[in-house]
PDB file of N, CA, C and O in Angstrom:
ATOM      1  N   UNK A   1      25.004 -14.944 -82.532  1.00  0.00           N
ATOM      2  CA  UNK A   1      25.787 -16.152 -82.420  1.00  0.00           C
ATOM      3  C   UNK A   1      27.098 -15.885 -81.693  1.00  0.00           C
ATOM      4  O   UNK A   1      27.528 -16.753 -80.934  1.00  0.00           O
ATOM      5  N   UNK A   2      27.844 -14.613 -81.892  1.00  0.00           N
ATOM      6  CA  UNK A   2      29.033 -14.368 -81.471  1.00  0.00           C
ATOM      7  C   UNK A   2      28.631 -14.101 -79.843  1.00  0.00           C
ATOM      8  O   UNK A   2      29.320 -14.510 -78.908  1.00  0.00           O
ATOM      9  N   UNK A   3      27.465 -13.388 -79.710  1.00  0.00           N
ATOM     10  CA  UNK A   3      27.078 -13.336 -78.222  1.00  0.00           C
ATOM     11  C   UNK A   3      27.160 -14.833 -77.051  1.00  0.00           C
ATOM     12  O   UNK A   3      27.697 -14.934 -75.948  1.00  0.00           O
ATOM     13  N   UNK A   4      26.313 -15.927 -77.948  1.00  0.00           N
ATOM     14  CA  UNK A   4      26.380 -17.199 -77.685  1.00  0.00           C
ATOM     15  C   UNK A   4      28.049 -17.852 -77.134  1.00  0.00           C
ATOM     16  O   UNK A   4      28.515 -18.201 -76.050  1.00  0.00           O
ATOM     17  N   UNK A   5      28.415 -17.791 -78.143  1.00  0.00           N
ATOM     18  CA  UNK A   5      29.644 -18.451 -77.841  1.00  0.00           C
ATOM     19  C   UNK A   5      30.624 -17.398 -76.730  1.00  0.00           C
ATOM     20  O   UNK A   5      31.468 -17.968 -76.038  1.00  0.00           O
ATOM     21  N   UNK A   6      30.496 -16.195 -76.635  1.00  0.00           N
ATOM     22  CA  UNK A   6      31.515 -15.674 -75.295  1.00  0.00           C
ATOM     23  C   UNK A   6      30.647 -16.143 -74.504  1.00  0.00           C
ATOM     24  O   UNK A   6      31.038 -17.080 -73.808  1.00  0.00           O
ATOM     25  N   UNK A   7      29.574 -15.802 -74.372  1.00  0.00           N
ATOM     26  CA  UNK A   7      28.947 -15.894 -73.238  1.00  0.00           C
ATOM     27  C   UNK A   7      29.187 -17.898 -72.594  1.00  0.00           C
ATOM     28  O   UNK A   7      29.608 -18.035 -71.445  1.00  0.00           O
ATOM     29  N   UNK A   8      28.946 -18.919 -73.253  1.00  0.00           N
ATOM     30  CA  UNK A   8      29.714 -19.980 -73.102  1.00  0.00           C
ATOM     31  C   UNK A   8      31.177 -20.072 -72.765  1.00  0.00           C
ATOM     32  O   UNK A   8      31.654 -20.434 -71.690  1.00  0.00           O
ATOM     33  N   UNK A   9      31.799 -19.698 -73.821  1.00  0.00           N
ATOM     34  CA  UNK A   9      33.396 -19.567 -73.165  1.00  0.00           C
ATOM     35  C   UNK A   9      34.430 -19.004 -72.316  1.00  0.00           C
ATOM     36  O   UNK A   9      35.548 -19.375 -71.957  1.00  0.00           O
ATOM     37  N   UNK A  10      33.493 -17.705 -72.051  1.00  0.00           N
ATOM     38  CA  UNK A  10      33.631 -16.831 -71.429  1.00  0.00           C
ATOM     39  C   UNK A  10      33.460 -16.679 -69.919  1.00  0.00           C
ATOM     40  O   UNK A  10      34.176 -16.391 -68.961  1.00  0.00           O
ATOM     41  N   UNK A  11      31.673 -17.136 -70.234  1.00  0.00           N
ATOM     42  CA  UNK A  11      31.140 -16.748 -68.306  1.00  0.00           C
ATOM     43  C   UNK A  11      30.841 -18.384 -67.956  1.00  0.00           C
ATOM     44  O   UNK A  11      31.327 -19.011 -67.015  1.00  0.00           O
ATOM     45  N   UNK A  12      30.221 -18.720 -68.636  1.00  0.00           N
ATOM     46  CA  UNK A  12      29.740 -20.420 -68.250  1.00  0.00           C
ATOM     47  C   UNK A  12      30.703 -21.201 -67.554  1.00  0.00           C
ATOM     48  O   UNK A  12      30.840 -21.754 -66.463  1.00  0.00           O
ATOM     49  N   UNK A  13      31.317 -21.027 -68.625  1.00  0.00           N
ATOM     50  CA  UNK A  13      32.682 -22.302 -68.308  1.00  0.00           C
ATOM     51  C   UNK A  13      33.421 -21.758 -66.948  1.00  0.00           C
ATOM     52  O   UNK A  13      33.482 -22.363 -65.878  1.00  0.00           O
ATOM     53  N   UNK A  14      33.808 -20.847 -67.163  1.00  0.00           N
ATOM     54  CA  UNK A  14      34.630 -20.708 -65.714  1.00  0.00           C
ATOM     55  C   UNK A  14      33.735 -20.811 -64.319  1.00  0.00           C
ATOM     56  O   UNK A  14      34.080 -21.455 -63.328  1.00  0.00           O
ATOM     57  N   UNK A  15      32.607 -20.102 -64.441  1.00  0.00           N
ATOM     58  CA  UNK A  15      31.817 -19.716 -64.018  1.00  0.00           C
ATOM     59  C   UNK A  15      31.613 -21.761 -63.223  1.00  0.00           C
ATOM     60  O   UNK A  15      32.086 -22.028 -62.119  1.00  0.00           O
ATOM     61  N   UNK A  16      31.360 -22.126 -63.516  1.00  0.00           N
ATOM     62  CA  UNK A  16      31.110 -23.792 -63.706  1.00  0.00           C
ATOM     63  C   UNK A  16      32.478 -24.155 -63.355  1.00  0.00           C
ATOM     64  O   UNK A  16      32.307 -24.990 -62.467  1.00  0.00           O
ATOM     65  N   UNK A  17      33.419 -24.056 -63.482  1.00  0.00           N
ATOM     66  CA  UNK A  17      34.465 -24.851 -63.076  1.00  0.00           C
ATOM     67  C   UNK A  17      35.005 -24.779 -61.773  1.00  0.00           C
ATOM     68  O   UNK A  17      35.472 -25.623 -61.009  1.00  0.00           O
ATOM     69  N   UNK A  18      34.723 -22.867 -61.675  1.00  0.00           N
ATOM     70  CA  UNK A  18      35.510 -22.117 -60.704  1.00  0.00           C
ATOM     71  C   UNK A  18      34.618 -22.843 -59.502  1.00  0.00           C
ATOM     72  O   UNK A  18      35.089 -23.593 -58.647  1.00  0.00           O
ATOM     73  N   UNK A  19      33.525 -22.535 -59.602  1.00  0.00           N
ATOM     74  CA  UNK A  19      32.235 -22.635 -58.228  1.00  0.00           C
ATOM     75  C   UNK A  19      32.513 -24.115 -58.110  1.00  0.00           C
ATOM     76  O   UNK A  19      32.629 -24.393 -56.916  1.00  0.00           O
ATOM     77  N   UNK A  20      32.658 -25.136 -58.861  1.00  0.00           N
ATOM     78  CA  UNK A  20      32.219 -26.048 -58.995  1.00  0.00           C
ATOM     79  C   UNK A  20      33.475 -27.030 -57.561  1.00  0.00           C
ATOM     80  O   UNK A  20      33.456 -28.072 -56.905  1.00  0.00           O
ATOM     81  N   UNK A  21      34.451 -25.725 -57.773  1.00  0.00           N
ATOM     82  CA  UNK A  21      35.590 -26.123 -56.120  1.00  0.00           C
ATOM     83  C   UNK A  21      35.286 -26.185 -55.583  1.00  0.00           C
ATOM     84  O   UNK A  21      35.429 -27.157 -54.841  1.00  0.00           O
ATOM     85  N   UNK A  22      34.379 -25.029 -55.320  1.00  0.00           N
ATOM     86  CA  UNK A  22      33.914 -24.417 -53.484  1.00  0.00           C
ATOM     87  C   UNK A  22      32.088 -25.211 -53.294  1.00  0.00           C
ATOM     88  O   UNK A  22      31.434 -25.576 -52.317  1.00  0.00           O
ATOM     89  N   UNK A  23      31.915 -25.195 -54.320  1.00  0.00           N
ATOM     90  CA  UNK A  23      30.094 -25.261 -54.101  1.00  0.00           C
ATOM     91  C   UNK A  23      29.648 -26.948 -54.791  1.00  0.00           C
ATOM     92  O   UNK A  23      28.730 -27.688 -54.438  1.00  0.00           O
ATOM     93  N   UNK A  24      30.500 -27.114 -55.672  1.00  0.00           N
ATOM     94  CA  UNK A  24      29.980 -28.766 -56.296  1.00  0.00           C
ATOM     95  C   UNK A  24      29.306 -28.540 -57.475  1.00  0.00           C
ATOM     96  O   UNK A  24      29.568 -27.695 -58.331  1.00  0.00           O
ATOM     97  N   UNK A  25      28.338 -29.429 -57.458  1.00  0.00           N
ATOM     98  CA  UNK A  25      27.640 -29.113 -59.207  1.00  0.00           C
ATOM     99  C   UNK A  25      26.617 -27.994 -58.815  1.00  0.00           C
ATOM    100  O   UNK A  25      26.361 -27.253 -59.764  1.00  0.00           O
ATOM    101  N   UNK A  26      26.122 -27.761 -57.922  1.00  0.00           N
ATOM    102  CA  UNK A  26      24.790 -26.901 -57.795  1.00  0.00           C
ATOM    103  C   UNK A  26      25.655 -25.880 -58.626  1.00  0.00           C
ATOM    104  O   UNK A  26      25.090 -25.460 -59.636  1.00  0.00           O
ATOM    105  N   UNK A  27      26.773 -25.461 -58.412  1.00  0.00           N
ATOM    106  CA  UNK A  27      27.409 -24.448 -59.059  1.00  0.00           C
ATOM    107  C   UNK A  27      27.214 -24.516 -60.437  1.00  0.00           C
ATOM    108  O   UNK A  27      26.913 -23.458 -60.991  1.00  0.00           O
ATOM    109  N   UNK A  28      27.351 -25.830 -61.322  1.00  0.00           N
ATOM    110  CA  UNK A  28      26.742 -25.918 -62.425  1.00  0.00           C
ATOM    111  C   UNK A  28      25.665 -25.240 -62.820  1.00  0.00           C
ATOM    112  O   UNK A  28      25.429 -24.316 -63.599  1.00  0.00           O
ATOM    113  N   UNK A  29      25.010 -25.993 -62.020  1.00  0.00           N
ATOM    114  CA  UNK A  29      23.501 -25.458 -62.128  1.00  0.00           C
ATOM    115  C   UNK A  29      23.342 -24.073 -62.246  1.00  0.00           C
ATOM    116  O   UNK A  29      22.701 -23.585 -63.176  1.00  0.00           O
ATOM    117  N   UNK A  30      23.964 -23.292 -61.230  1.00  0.00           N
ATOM    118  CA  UNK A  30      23.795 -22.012 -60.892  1.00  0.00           C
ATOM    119  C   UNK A  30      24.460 -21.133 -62.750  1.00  0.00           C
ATOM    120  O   UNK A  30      23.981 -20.056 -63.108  1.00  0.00           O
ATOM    121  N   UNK A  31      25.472 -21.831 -63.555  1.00  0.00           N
ATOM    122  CA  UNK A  31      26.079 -21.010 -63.680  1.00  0.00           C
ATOM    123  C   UNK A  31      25.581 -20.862 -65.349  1.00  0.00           C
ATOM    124  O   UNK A  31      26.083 -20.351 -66.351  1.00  0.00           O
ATOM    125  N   UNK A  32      24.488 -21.501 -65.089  1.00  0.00           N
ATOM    126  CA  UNK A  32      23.142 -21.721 -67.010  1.00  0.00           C
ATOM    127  C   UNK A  32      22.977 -20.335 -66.647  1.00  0.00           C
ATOM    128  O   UNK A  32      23.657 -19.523 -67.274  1.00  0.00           O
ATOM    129  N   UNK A  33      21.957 -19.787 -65.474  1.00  0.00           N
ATOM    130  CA  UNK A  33      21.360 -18.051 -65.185  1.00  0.00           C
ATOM    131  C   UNK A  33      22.120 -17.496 -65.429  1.00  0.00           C
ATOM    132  O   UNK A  33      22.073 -16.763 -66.417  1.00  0.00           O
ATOM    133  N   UNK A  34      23.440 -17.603 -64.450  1.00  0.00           N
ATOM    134  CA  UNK A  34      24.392 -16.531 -64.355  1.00  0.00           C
ATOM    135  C   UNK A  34      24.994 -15.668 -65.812  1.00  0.00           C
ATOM    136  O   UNK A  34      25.183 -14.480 -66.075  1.00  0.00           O
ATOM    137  N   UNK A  35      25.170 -16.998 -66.578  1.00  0.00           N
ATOM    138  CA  UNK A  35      25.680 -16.684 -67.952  1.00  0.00           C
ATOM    139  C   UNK A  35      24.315 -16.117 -68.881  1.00  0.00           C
ATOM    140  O   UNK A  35      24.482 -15.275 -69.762  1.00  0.00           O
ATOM    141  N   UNK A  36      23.077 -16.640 -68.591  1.00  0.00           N
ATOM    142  CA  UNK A  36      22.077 -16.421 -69.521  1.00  0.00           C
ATOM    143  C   UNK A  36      21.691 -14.195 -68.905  1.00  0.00           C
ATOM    144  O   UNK A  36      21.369 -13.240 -69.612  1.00  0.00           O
ATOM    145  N   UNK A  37      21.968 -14.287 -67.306  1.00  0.00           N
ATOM    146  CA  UNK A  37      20.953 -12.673 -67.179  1.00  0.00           C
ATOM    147  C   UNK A  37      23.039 -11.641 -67.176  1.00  0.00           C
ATOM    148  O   UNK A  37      23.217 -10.447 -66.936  1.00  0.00           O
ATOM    149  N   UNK A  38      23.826 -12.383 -67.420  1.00  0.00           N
ATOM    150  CA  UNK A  38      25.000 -11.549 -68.152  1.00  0.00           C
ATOM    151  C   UNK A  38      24.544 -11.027 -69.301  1.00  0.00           C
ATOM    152  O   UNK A  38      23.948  -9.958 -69.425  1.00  0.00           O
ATOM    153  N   UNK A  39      24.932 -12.065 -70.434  1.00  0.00           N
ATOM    154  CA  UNK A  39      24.517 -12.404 -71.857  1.00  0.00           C
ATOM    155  C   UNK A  39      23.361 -10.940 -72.032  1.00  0.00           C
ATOM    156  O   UNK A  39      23.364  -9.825 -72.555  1.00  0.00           O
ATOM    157  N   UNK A  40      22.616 -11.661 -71.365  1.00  0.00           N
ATOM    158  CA  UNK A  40      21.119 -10.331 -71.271  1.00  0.00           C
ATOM    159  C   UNK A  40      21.400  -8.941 -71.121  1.00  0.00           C
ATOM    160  O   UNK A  40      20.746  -8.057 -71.674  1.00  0.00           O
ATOM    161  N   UNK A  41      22.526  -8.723 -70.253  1.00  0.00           N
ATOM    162  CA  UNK A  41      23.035  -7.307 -69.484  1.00  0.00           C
ATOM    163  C   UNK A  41      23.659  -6.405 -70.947  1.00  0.00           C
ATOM    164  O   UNK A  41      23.405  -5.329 -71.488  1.00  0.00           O
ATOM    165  N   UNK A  42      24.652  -7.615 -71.190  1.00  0.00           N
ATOM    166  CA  UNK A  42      25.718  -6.677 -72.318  1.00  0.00           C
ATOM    167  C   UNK A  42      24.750  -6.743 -73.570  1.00  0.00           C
ATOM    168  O   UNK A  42      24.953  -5.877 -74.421  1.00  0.00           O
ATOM    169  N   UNK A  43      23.679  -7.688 -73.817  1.00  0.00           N
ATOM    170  CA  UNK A  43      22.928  -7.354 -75.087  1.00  0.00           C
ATOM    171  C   UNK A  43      22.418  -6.212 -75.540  1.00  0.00           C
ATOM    172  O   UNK A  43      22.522  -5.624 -76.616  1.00  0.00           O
ATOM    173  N   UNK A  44      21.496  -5.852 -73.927  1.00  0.00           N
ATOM    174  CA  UNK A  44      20.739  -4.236 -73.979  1.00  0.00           C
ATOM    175  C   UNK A  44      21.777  -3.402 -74.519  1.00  0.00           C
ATOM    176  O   UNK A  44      21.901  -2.929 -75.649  1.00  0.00           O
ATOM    177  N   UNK A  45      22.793  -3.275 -73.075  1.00  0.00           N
ATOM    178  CA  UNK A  45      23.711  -2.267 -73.287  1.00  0.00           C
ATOM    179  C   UNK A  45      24.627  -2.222 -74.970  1.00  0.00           C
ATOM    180  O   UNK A  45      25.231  -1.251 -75.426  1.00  0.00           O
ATOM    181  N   UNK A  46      24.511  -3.195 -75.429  1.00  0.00           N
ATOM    182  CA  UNK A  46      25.021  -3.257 -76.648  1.00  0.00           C
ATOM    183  C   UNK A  46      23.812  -2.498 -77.675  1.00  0.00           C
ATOM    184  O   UNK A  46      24.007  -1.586 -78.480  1.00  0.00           O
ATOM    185  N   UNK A  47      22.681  -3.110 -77.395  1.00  0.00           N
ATOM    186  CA  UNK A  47      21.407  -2.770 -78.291  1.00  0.00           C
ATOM    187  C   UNK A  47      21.147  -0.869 -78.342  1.00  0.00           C
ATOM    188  O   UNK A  47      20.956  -0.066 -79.255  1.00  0.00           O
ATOM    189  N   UNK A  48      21.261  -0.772 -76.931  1.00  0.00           N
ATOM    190  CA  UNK A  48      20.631   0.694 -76.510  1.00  0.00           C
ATOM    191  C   UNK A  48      21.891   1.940 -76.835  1.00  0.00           C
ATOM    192  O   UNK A  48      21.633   3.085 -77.206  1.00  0.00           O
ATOM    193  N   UNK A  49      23.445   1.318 -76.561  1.00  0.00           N
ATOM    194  CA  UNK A  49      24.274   2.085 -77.428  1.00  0.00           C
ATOM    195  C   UNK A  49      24.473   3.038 -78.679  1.00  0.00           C
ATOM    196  O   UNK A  49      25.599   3.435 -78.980  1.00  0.00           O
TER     197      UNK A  49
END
């Protein structure tokens, strides 16, 4: 759950706001993956630690 919520407050949101200057909503769009294969990255590395 604690993963959930950085990964929302953290990568999403900016992630979505920032792009969302330069690129529009596709940046939205783009920024569900971006945050979901992060999320994924630090899980392993958290798991396999």
């Amino acid at each position: 759950m604690v993963l959930t919520v950085v990964s929302l407050w953290c990568i999403q949101i900016p992630v979505a706001y920032f792009g969302s200057m330069y690129r529009g909503e596709i940046a939205i769009w783009v920024s569900v993956p971006i945050s979901v294969i992060l999320i994924v990255l630090v899980t392993l590395i958290w798991y396999f630690k």
